[in-house]
Structure formats: C-alpha cells, structure tokens
C-alpha positions as CSV (number, residue, x, y, z in Angstrom):
1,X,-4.6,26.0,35.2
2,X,-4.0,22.4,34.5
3,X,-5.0,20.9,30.9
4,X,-6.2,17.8,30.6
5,X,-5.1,16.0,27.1
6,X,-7.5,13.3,25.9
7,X,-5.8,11.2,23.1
8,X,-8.2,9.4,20.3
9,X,-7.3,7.1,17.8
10,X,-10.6,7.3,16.4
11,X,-12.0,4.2,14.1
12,X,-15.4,3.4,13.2
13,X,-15.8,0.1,15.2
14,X,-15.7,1.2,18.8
15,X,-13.4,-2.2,19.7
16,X,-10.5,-0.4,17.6
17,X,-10.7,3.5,19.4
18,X,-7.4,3.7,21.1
19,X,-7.6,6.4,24.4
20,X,-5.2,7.9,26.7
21,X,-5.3,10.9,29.5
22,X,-2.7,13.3,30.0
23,X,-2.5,15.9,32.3
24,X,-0.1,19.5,31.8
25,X,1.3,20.4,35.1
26,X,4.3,22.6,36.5
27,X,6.3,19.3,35.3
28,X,5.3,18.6,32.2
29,X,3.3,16.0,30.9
30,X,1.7,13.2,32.6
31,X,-0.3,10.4,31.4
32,X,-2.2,8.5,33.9
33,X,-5.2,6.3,31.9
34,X,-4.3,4.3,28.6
35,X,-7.5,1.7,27.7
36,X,-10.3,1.2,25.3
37,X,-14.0,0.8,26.1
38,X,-15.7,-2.1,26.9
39,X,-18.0,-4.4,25.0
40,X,-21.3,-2.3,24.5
41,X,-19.9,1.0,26.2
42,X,-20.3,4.0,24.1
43,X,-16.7,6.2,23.8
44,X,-18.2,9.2,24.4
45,X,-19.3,7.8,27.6
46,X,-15.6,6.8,29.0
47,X,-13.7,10.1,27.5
48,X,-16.9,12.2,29.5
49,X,-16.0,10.0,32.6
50,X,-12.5,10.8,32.7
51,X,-13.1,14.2,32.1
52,X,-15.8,14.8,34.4
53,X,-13.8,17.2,36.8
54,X,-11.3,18.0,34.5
55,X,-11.6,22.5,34.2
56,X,-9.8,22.7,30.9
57,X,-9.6,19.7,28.4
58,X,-8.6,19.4,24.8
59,X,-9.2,16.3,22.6
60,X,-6.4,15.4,20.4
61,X,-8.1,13.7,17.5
62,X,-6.4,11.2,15.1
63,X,-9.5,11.7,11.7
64,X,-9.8,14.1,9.7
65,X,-12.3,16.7,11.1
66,X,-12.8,18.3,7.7
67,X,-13.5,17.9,4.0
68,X,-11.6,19.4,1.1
69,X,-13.3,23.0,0.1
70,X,-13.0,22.2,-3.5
71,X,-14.8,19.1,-3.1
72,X,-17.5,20.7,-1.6
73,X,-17.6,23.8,-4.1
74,X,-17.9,21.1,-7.2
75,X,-20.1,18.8,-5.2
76,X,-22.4,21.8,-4.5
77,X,-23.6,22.0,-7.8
78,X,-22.5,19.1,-9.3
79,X,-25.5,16.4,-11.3
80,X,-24.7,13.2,-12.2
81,X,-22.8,12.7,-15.5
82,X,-21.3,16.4,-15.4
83,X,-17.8,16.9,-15.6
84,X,-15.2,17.6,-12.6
85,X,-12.6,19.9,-14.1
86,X,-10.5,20.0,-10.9
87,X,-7.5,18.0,-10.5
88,X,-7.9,14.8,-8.6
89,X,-5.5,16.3,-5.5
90,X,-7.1,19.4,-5.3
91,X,-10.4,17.5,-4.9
92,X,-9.8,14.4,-2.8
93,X,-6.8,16.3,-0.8
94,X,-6.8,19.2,1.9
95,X,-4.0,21.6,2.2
96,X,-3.2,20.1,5.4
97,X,-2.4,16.5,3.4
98,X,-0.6,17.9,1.1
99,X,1.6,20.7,3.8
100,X,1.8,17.2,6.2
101,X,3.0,15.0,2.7
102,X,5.9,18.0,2.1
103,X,7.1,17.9,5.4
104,X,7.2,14.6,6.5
105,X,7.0,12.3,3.5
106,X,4.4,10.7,4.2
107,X,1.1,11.3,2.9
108,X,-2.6,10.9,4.9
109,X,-5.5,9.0,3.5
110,X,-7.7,11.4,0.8
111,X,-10.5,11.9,3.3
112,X,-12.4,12.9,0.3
113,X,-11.7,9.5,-1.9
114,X,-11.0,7.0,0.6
115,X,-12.3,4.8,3.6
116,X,-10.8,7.2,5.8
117,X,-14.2,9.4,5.3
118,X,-16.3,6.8,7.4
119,X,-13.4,7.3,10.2
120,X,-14.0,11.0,10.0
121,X,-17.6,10.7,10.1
122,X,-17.5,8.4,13.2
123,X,-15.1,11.3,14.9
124,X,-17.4,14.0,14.1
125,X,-20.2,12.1,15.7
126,X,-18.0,11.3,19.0
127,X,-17.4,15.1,19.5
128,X,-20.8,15.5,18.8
129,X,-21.4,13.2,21.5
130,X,-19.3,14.5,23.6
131,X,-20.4,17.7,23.7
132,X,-24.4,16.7,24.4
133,X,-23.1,14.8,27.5
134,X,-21.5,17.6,28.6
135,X,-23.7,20.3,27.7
136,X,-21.1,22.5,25.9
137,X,-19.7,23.3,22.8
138,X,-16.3,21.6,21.6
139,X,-14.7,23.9,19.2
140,X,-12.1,23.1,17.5
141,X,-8.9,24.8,19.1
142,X,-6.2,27.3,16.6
143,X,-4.2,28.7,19.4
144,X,-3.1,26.9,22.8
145,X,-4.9,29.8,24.8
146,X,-8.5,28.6,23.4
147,X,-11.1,29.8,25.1
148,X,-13.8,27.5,26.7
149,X,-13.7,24.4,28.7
150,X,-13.4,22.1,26.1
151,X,-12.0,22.2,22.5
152,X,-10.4,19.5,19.9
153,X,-7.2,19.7,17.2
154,X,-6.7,16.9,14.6
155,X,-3.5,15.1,15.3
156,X,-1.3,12.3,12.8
157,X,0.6,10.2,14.9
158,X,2.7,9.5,12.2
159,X,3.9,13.6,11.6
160,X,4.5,13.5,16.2
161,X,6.5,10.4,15.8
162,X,8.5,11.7,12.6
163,X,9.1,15.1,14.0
164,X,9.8,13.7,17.5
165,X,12.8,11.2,15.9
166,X,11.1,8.4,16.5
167,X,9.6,5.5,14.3
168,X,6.6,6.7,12.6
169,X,5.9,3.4,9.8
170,X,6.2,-0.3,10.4
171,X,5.0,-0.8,14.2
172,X,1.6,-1.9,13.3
173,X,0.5,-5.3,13.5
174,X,0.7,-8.5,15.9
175,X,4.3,-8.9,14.5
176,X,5.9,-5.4,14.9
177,X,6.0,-5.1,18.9
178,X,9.9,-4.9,19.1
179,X,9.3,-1.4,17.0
180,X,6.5,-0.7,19.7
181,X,9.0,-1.9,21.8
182,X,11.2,1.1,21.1
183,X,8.4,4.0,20.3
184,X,7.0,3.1,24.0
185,X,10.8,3.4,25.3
186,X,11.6,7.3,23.4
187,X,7.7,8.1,24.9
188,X,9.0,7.8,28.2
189,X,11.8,10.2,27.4
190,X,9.2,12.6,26.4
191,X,6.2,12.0,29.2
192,X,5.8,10.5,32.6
193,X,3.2,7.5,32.7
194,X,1.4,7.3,36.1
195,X,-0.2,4.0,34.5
196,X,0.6,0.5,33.5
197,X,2.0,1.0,30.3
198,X,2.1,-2.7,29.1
199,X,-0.7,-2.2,26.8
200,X,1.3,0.4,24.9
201,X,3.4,-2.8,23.5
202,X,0.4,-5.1,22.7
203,X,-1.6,-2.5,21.2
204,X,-1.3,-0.1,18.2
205,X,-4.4,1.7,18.6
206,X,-3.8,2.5,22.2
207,X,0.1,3.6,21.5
208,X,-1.6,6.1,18.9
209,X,-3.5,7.7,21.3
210,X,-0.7,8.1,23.7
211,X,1.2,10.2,21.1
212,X,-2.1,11.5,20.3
213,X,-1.4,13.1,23.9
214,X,1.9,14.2,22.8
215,X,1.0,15.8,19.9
216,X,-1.7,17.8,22.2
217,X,0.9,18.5,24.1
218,X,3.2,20.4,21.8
219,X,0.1,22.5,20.7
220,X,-0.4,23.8,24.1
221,X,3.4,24.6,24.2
222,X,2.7,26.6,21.2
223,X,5.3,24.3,19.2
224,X,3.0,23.1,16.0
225,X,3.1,24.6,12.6
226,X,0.2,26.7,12.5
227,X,-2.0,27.1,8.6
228,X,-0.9,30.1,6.6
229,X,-4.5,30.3,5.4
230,X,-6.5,30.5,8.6
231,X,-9.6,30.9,6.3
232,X,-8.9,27.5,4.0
233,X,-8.1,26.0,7.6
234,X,-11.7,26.3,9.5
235,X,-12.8,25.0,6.7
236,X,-10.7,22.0,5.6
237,X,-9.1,21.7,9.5
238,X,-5.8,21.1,9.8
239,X,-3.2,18.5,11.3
240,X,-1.3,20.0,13.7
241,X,2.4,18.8,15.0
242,X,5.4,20.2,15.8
243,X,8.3,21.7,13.7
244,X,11.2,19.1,12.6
C-alpha cells in the first residue's frame, strides 16, 4: 500500500508552517506539493485536503510532541516557593534532546524552558485538529508497520540533514539561499519532486518540511534509531532519524 508523507514545520503563527507531500511508491519517494496556507486558512484544513484520499498517511512533525517526565513528576506536586531538587537538564530536557545532542552535536530547544513549548502546543493542537476533521485518531507511530490510517513521529530537520551529509546549520535567513541552494540540490539525490521546487530556495520553512518528508521516509524504511526505553519514550516522545 502506498504511504503518504506529510511534512510540517510547525510554528505558532500559521504564515510560518512550512508543508510538503510525499508519496512511497515501488520507486521510492516522491514529493508532489510544497506550499504554505493562505491568509486566513486553517493548516489543519490544507494537510486534510491533501490527504483526503490518501489510505495510509503519516505526519512527520518538526515540535516536540512531548514534555520531560521529570518535569511533570516535580510539577505534579510542586507549590510555589518549594524547592526543585532535580538538575536543570533532567528537568527542562527529554532523553530524546539529550540522545539527538550526543549524536549529532547539536542540541534541540528545552521544550520544557524555552519558547519552543508554545511551538509544541500549537502542534499538539493541529493533530488535534486533524484528527476531528477526519474523524479518527492520529497516534503517534513507534514502528513503520503502524497500524491505522493515520499516525505522526517527531522529526529535527537538523539530525535528517546531519545524518544525510548535508548542511544541517547556517541556511536560514533571507541571506543564506546559496546554502539552500545546495541542501535543495543533495534533496534531489535523495527524492524525486513532481512540483515546482523554486520555493525550496526562497523559503526555510518550506525546505524543512521537505526533509521533514525525508525524515518520514527513512522511518518507514525502518532506518531511524529507535528509544531504548519505550516506556520513557510514550511519554517524553521521541525524535526520530536515521543512523550516521
């Protein structure tokens, strides 16, 4: 069965969500729709359009879908003015920031002490969204042979483009789109683009959620480092992307 891939680089004003469409076929993979929304249109409502007769989709997420347990065990029964006796990291940091840190050197935003949180918020509302358009659940997916129509992973662009030899820092910004330039050029190596791809050199947000694609791509092919604690994992989530 074909797989749909629905790259998001998620961001709490709807004019910054970057999105892209990939299809797995017998070939490989495919990308056929790169864009954002337009002024006043909800996201949920264009990712639910392009996957209206899609059978089997998963949504490749750049935010963090999860908090760190610690924070939540001390926050639990935590009053104002009572000391926090856990380390900063082991509050404000998941496993899966500090497993992503170690092997790429590079470290993701504390979702638990930093602006990111208000990016992850906005994601959990879009799958939300998403899943009251379309009337189902959207799990998040541990295995490529998730069950269900619809499921999501967390992706990091920056971990794909590392662990793909590509540039993963320094191709953000209106002044960086020779390095766009080039990540656009080794994503053509790696995917075919049925689309106008001119946007991917003007744009940051959209040329995230093209390797957002790619990144849902090597978890269907079963090439992402999986959590050694599945438990910690459902609870914290976890950034998935391939070996180095």
């Amino acid at each position: 069965m074909t797989t749909c891939i629905i790259g998001i680089d998620c961001a709490t004003d709807p004019k910054r969500v970057g999105l892209a469409r990939g299809r797995v076929t017998a070939d490989g993979l495919v990308v056929d729709r790169l864009g954002k929304v337009a002024k006043g249109e909800p996201v949920a409502d264009r990712v639910v359009d392009w996957i209206a007769d899609e059978p089997r989709v998963l949504l490749a997420m750049d935010a963090p879908l999860g908090w760190p347990a610690a924070l939540g065990d001390a926050l639990a029964v935590h009053n104002a003015g009572d000391f926090l006796p856990a380390e900063p990291n082991l509050l404000f940091r998941r496993e899966t920031d500090r497993f992503t840190h170690r092997q790429i050197g590079k470290l993701p935003l504390d979702v638990g002490a930093d602006r990111i949180a208000r990016t992850a918020h906005a994601a959990l509302t879009l799958l939300h969204e998403i899943s009251e358009r379309r009337q189902c659940a959207v799990p998040l997916a541990w295995a490529p042979e998730f069950p269900g129509p619809l499921a999501a992973i967390e992706v990091y662009p920056a971990a794909v483009l590392k662990t793909s030899g590509m540039v993963f820092q320094g191709y953000k910004g209106a002044s960086q789109t020779a390095q766009r330039v080039g990540i656009a050029a080794l994503l053509r190596r790696r995917m075919t683009f049925a689309t106008d791809t001119v946007i991917l050199l003007s744009d940051d947000d959209v040329l995230d959620a093209a390797v957002c694609v790619l990144a849902g791509y090597h978890f269907l092919q079963g090439l992402c480092i999986p959590p050694t604690d599945s438990d910690l994992a459902r609870r914290e989530g976890w950034i998935w992307f391939r070996g180095g």
